[in-house]
ROVEX-162198 format. One record per residue: x, y, z of N, C-alpha, C, O in turn. Coordinates in steps of 0.001 Angstrom, whole numbers, plus 524288, in hexadecimal, padded with zeros to 5 digits. Layout:
N
XYZXYZXYZXYZ
...
//
This chain:
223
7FF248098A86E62803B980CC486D428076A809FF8697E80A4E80C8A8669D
807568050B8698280C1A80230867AC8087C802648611680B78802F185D5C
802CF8020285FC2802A57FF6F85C39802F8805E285A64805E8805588569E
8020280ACD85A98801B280F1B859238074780FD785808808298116185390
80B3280F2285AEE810F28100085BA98134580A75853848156080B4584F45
810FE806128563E8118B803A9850DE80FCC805FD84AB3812288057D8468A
80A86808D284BED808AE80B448476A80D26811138469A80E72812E184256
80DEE812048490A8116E81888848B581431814FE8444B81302814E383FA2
81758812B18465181CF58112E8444D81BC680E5783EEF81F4280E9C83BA1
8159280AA783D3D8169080956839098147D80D94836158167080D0D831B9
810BD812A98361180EB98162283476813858196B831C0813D681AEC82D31
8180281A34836F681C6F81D6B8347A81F9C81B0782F8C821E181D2282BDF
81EAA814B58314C8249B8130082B0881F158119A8274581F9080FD9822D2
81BFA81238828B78196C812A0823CA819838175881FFE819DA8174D81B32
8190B81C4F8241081729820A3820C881D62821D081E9881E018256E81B7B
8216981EFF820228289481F9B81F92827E881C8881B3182C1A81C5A818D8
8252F81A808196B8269881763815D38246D818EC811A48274D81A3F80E06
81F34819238111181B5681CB78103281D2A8212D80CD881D11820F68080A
81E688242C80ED38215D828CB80D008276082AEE80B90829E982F0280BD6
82814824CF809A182C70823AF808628316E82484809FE835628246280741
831158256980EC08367A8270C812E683A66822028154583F08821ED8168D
8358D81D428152C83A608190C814678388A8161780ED6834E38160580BB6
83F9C812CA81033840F48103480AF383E5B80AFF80B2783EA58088080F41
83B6A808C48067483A8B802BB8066583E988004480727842D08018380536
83DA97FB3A80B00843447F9E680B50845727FA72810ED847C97F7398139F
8440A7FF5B811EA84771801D58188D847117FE6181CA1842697FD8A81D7C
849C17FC1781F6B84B6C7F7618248B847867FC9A827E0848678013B826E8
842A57FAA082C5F840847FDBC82F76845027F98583400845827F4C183463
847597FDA583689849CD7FB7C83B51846267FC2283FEF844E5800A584104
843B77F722843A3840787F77984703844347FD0084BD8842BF8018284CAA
8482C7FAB584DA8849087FF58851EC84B5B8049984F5784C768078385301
84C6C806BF84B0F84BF7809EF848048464580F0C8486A8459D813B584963
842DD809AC846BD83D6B80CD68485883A1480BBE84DF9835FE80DFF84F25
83C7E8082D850D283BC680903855D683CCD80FC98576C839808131F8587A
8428C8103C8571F844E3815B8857FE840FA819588566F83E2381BCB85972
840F581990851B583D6081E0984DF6837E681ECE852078368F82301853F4
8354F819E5852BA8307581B80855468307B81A6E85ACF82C4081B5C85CE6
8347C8188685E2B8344E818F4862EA8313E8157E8642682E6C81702867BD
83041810C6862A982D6080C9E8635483048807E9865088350B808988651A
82E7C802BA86699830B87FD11867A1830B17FC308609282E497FE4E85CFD
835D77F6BB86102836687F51085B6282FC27F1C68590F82D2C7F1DC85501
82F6D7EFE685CE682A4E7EC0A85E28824957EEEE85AE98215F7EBC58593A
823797F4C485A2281FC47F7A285935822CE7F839852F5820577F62C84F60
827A17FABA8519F828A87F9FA84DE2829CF7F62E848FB82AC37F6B88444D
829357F21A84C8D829037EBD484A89823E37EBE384974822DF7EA0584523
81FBF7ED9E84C4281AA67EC2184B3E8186C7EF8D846008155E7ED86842E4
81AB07F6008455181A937F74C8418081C7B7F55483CAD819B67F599838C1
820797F39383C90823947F1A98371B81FDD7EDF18370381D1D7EE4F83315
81E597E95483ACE81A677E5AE83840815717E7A48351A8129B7E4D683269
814F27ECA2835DF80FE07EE818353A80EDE7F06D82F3D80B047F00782C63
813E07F2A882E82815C77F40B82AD5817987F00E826E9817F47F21F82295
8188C7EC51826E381B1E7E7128247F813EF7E53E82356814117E2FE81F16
80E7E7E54D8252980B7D7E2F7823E480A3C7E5E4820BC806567E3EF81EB8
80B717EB2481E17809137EF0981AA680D8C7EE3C815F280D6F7F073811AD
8108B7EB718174E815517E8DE8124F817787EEB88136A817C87F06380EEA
818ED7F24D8164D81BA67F5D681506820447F67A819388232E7FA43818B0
8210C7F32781D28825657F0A781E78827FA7EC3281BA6825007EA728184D
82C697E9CB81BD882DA57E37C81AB482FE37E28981FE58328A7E5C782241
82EA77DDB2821AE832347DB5D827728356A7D7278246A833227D4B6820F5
83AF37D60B8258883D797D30B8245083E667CECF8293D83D0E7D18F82CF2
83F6A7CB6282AC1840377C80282EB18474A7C9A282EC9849B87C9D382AA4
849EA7CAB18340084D307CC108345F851BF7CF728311F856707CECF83047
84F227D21383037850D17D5FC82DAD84D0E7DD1382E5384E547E19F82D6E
849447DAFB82FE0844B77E24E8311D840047E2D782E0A83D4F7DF6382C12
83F7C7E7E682DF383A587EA6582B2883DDD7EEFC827758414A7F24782830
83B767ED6D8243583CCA7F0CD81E18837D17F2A781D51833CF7F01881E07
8382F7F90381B3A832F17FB5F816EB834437F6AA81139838447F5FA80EA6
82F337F444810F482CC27F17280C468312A7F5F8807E2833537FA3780888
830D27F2C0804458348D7F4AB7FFBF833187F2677F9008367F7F0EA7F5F2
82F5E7F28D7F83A82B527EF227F16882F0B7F2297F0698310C7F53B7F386
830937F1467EA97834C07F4C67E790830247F5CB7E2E382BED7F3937E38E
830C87F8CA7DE9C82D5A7FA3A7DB6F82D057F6D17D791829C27F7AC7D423
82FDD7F2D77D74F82EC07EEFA7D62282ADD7E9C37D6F6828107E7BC7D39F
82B657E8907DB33827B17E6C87DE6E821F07E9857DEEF81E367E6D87E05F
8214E7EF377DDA581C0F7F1887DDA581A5A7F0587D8D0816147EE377D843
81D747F18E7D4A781AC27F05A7CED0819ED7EB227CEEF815E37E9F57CC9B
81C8E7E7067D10B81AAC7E2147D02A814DF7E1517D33C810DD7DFD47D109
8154D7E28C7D85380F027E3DB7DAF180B267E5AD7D810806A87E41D7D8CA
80C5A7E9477D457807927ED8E7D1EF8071D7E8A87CC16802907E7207CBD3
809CC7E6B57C8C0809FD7E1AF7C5788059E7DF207C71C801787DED67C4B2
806D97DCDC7CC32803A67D7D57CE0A7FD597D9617CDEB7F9197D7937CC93
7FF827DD9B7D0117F8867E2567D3537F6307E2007CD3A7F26A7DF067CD57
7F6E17E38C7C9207F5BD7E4A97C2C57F38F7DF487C3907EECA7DFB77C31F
7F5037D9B37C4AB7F34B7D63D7C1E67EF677D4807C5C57EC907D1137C3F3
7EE777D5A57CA147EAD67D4507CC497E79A7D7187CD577E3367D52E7CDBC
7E85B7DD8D7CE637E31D7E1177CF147E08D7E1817C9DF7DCD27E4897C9BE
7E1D17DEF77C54D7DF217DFD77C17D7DAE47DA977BF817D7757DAB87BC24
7DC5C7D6B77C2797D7887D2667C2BF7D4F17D56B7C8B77D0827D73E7C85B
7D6617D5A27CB627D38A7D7DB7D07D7CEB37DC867CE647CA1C7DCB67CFD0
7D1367DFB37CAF97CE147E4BA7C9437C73F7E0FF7C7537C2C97E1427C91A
7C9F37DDA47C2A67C7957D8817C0DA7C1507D80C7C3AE7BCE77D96E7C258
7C3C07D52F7C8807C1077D22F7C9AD7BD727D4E27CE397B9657D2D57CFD1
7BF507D9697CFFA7BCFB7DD6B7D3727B7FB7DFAF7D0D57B39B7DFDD7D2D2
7B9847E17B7CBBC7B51A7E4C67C9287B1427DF2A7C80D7AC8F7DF177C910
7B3527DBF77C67C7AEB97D8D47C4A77AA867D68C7C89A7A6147D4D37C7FF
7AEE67D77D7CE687A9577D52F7D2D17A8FE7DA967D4957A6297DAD17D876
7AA7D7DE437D3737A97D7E2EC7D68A7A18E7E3D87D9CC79D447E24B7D847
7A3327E6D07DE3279C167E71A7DE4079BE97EB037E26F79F227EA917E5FA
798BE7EEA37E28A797E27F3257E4DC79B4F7F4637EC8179CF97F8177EF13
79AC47EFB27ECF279D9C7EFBC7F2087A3A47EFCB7F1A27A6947F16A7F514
7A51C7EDC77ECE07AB0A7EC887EBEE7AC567F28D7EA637B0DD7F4117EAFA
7A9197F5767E8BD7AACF7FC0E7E6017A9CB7FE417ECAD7AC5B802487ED42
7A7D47FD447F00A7A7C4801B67F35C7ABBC8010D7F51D7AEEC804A57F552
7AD1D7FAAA7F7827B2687FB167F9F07B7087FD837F98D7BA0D7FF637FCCB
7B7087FCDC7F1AE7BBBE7FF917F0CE7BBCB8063A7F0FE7BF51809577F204
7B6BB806DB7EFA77B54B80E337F0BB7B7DD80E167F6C17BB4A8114F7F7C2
7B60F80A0D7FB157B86480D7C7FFBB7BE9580C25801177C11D80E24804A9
7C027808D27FDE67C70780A107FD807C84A80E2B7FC927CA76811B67FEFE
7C6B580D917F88B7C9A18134A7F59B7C95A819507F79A7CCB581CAB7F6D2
7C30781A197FB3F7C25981B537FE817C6FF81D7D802F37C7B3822388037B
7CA4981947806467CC62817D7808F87D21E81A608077F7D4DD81D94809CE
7D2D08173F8021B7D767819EE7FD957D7F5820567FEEE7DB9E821AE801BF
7D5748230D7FD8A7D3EC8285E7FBAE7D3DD82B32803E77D5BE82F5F8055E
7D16882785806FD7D29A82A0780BFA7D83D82B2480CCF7D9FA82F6E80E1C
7DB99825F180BC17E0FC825C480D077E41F8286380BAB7E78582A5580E75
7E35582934804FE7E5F782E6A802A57E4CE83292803D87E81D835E9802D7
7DFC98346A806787DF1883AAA807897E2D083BE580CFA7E53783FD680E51
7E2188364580FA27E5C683752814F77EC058367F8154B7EED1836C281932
7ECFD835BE811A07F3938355C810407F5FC83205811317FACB832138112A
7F17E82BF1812EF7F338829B5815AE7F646824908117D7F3C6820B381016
7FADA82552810467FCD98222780C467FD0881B8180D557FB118187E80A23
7FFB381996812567FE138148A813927FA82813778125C7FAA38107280E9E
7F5BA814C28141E7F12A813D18130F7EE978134E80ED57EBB080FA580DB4
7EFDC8181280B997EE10816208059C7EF9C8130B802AC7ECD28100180033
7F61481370802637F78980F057FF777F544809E68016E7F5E3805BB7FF1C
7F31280A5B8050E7EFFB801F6808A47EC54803B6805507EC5980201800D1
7E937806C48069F7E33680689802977E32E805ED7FD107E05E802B97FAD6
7E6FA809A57FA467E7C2809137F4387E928802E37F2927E692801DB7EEA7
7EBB47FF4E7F3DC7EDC27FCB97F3E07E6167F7877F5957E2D97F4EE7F327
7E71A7F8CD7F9F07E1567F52A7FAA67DD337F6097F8DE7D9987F3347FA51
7DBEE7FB087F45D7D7B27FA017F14E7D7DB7F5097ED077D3D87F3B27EABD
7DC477F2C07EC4A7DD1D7EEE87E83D7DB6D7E97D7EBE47D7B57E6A67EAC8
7DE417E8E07EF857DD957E5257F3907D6BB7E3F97F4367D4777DFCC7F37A
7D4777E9117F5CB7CF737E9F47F5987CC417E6D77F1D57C8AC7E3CD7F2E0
7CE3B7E8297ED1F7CA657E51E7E89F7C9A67DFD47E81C7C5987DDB17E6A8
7CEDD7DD2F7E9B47CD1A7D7437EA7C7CBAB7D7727EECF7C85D7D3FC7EE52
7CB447D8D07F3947C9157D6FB7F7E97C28A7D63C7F76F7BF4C7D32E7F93D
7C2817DAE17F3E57BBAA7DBE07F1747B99A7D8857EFE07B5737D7157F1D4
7BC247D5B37EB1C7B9B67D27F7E8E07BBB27CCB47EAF17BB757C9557E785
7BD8E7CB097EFD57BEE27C4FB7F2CA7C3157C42F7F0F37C3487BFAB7EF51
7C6317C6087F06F7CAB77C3787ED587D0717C4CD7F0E37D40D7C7717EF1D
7D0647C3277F47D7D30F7C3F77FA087D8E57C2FF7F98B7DBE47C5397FC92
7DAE67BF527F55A7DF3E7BCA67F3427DFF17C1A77EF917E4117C3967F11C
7DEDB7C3667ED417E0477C7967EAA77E1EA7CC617ECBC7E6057CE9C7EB97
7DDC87CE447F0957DD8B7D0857F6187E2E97D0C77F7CB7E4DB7D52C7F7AE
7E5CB7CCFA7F9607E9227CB6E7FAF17EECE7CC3C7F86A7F2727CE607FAB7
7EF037CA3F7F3757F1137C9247EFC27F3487D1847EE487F7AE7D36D7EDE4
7EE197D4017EDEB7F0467DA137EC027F2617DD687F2607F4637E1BD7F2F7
7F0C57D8E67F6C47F18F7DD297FB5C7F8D17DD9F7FC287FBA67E11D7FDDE
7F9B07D92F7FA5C7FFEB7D6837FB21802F67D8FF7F7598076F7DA707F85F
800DB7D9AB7F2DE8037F7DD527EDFE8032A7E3487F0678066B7E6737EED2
800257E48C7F3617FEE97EB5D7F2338022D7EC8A7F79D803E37F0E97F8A9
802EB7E7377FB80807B77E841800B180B717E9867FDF680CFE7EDEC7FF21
80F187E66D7F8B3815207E48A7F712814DA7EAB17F48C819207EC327F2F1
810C37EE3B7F3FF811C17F1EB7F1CC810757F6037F3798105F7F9CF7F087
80EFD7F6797F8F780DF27F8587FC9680F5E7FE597FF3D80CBA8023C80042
815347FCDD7FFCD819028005580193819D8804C77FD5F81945809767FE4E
81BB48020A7F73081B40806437F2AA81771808A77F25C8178080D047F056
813238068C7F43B80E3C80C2E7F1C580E0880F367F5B980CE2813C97F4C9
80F2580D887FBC580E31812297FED4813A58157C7FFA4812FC8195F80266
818B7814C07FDD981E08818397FB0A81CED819447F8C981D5581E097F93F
819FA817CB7F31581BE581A5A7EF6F8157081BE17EC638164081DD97E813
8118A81B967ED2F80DF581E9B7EB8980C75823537ED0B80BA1824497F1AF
80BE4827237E8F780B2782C1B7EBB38058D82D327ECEB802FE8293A7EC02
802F4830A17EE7380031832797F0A87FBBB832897EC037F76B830737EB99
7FF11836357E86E7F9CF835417E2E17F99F8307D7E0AA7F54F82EAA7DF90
7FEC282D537DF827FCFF82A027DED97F8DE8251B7E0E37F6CF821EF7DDEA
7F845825487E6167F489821617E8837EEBA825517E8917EAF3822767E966
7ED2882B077E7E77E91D82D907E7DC7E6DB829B17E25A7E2E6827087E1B9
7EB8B82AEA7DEE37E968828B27D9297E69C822C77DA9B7E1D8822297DAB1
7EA5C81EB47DBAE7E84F81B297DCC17E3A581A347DEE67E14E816457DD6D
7E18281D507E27F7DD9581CFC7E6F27D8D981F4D7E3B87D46481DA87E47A
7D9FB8235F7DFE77D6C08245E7DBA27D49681FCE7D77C7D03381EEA7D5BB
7D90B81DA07D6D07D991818F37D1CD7D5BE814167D4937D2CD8121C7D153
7D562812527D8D67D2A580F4A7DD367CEA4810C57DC897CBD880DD07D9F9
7CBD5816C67DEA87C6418165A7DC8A7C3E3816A97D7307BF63815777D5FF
7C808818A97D3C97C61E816AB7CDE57C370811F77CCED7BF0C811A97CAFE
7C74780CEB7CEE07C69A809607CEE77C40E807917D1ED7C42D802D27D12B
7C0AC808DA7D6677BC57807507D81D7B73A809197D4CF7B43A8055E7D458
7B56B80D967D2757B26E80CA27CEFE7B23C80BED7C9E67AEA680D647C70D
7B776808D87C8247B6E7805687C46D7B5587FF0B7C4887B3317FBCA7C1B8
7B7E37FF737C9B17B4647F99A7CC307AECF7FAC37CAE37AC377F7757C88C
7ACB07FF847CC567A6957FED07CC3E7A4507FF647C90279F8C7FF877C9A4
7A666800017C4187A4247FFC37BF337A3737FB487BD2479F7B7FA9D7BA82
7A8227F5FE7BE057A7D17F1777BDF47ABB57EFC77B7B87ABDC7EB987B55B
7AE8A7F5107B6867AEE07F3F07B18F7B6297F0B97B2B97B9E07F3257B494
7B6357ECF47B1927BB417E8EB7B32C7C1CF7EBE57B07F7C61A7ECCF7B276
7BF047ECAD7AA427C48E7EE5B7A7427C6A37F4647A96D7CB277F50D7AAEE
7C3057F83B7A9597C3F67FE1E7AC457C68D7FD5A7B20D7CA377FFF17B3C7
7C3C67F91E7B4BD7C6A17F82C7BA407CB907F6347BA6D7CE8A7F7A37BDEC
7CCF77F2F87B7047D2577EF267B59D7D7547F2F47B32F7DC087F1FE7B36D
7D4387F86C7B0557D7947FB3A7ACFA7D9E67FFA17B2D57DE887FFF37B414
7D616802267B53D7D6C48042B7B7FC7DA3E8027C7BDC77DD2A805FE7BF4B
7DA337FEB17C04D7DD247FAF27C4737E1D67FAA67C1D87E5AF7FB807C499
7E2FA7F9367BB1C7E9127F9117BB0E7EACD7FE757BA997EEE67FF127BD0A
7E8C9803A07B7CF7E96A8083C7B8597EBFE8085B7BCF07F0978099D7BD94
7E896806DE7C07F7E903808CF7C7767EEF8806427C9807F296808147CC18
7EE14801997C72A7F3737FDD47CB0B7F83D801BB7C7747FBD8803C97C9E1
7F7B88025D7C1A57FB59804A87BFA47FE6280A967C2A0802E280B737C416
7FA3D80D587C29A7F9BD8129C7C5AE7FC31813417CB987FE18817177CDC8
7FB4F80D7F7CD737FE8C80E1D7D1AA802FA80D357D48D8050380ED67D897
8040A809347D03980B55808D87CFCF80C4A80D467CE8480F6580FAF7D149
80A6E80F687CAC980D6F814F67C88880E97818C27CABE811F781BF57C983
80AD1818BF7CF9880B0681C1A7D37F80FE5819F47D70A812D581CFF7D953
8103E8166F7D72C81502816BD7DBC381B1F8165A7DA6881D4B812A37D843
81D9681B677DC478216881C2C7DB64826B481A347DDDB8296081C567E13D
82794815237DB0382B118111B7DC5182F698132F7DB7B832A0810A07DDFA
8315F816727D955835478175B7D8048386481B637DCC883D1281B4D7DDE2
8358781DC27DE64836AA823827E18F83C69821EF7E53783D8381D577E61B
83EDF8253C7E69C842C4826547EA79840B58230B7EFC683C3C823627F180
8446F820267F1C28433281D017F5838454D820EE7FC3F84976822D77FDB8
840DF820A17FE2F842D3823A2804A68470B8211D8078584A3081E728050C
84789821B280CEC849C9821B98104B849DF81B35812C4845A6819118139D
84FA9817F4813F684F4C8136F8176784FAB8150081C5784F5A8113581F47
85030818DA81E7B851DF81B67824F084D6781CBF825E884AB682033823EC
84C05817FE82B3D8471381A3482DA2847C781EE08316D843D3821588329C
84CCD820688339484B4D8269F8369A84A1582A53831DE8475A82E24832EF
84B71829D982DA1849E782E59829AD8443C82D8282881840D8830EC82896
84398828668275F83D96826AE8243683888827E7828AD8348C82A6F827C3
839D68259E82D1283669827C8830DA8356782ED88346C8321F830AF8376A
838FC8303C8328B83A8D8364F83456833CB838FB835A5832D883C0583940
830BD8376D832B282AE883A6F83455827EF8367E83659823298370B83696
829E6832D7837BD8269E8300083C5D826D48315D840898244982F1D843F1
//
């Protein structure tokens, strides 16, 4: 009961956040949302932690839990970095690429394309995001692995605010492009296409938009 009761509560400030009803930034007051869900602080503590490992909480040490807050600044510098490294990654993927490395990514994308038919936005934005992660894991390169999983957290929160719906279909399209350009093996078409893609998907997210609600009785109202 308690761990179902924990999932309610991080499910709800997710999909509050999600759908832009709270503000990056917003102080989550533990007995605030105790109230809201009729729960111990202790279960809502366990949510915010839960939420803080998906980078879409921040915990401060005496001071609370804040919704994560990247400014659009901080995303373009993420998507910079991503340019200079998914494009040796593209590199070095196609050149060891090998029939097992194309299925894997066929059944991401796979996976991709489930998530979007089910609306399920958390979810896709994790998958869209870990097809890149994916490619070094493919080819051993675990430090890299690592290296894009930590960039695609700091930017995390903006794509699942602020990407729309077509825009991540596109993406999830642009993903299997680029799986059978991997399988052609041809390096420059794959390299041209991946920055297309990283380009395409900043563009998609709309950093700029009207910012929601800091009041969690308003932001949570359909929980």
């Amino acid at each position: 009961m308690e761990a179902s009761s924990t999932e309610t509560i991080a499910q709800a400030l997710t999909s509050a956040i999600v759908e832009h009803r709270l503000r990056p930034g917003s102080k989550l007051v533990e007995q605030a949302l105790a109230d809201h869900f009729e729960v111990s602080r202790t279960l809502v503590r366990q949510a915010l932690f839960q939420l803080s490992q998906k980078r879409l909480v921040r915990l401060e040490p005496a001071r609370g839990a804040f919704v994560a807050s990247p400014s659009a600044a901080e995303a373009r510098q993420v998507f910079a970095v991503r340019r200079m490294l998914e494009v040796e990654l593209t590199r070095a993927f196609v050149e060891a690429v090998t029939p097992e490395h194309i299925d894997a990514l066929r059944a991401h994308v796979a996976a991709e394309q489930s998530a979007l038919k089910q609306g399920d936005v958390a979810d896709r934005s994790e998958l869209l995001g870990d097809f890149h992660v994916r490619m070094a894991q493919l080819i051993g390169n675990d430090v890299l692995a690592e290296v894009l999983r930590d960039l695609l957290a700091r930017c995390a929160i903006a794509t699942l605010v602020y990407q729309s719906s077509s825009a991540a279909h596109d993406s999830a399209a642009e993903h299997a492009a680029l799986v059978e350009c991997f399988a052609t093996g041809n390096v420059a078409q794959a390299v041209r296409l991946m920055r297309e893609h990283l380009d395409h998907v900043e563009a998609g997210l709309n950093l700029d938009q009207p910012g929601p609600s800091d009041d969690l009785k308003t932001a949570l109202a359909r929980a």
